[in-house]
C-alpha positions in Angstrom: 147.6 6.5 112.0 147.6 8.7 115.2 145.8 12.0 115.6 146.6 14.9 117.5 144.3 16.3 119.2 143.4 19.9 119.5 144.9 21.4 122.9 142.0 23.7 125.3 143.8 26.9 124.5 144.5 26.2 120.7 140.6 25.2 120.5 139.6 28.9 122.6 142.0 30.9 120.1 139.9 28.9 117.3 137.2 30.2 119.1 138.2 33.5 120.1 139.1 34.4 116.0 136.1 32.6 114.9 133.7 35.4 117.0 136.2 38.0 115.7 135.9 37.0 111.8 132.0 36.7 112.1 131.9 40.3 114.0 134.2 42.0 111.7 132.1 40.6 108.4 128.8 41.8 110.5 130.4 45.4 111.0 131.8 45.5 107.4 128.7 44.8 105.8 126.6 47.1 107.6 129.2 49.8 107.2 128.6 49.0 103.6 124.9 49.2 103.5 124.9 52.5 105.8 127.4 54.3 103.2 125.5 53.0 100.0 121.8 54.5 102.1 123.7 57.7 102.7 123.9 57.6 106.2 125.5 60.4 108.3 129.6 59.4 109.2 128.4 59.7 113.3 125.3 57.1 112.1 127.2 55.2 110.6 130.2 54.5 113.2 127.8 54.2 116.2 126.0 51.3 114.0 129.4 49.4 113.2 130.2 49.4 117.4 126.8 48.6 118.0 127.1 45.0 115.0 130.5 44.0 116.3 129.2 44.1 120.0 125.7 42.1 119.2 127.6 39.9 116.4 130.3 39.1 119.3 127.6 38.4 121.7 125.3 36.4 119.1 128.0 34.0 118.0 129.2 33.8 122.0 126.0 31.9 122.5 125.7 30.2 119.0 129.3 29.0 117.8 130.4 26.9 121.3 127.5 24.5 121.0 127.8 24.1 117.3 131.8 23.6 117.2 131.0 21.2 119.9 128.8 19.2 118.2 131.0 19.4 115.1 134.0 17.8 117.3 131.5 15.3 118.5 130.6 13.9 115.1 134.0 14.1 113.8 135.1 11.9 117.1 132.4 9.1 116.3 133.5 9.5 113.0 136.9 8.3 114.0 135.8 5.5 116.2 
C-alpha cells in the first residue's frame, strides 16, 4: 500500500487554517465572557482584535514544532 504524501503548500494551508480555527475559538470565547461580565461594546471589540492577534501569534510559535513532531512519529510509525 502507497501513501501520498502531503505536498509543502497543502501542509502551510493546514497550517495557515489551523492558526485561524484556534484564533477564532480564542476571540469567540472571550467575546462571550466579555458580553456575559457586561462589558462596554468598544471593550469588548478592542479585546476580540487584541485574542485573535496574540492567539495567531501564540499558536505561530506553538503549532509548527508540534505538527512537526506529529509527522515525525507518524513517519517512524510507517517505517
Amino acid at each position: 500500500m502507497t501513501t501520498r504524501k502531503m505536498s509543502g503548500r497543502k501542509r502551510r494551508s493546514l497550517v495557515a487554517a489551523a492558526y485561524l480555527a484556534i484564533s477564532t475559538a480564542a476571540s469567540l470565547l472571550f467575546y462571550v465572557a466579555a458580553r456575559a461580565t457586561g462589558s462596554a461594546a468598544t471593550d469588548t471589540l478592542l479585546g476580540v482584535v487584541w485574542v485573535f492577534a496574540l492567539s495567531a501569534i501564540v499558536s505561530a510559535s506553538i503549532l509548527p514544532p508540534v505538527l512537526e513532531r506529529w509527522h515525525a512519529r507518524r513517519r517512524r510509525a510507517e517505517a
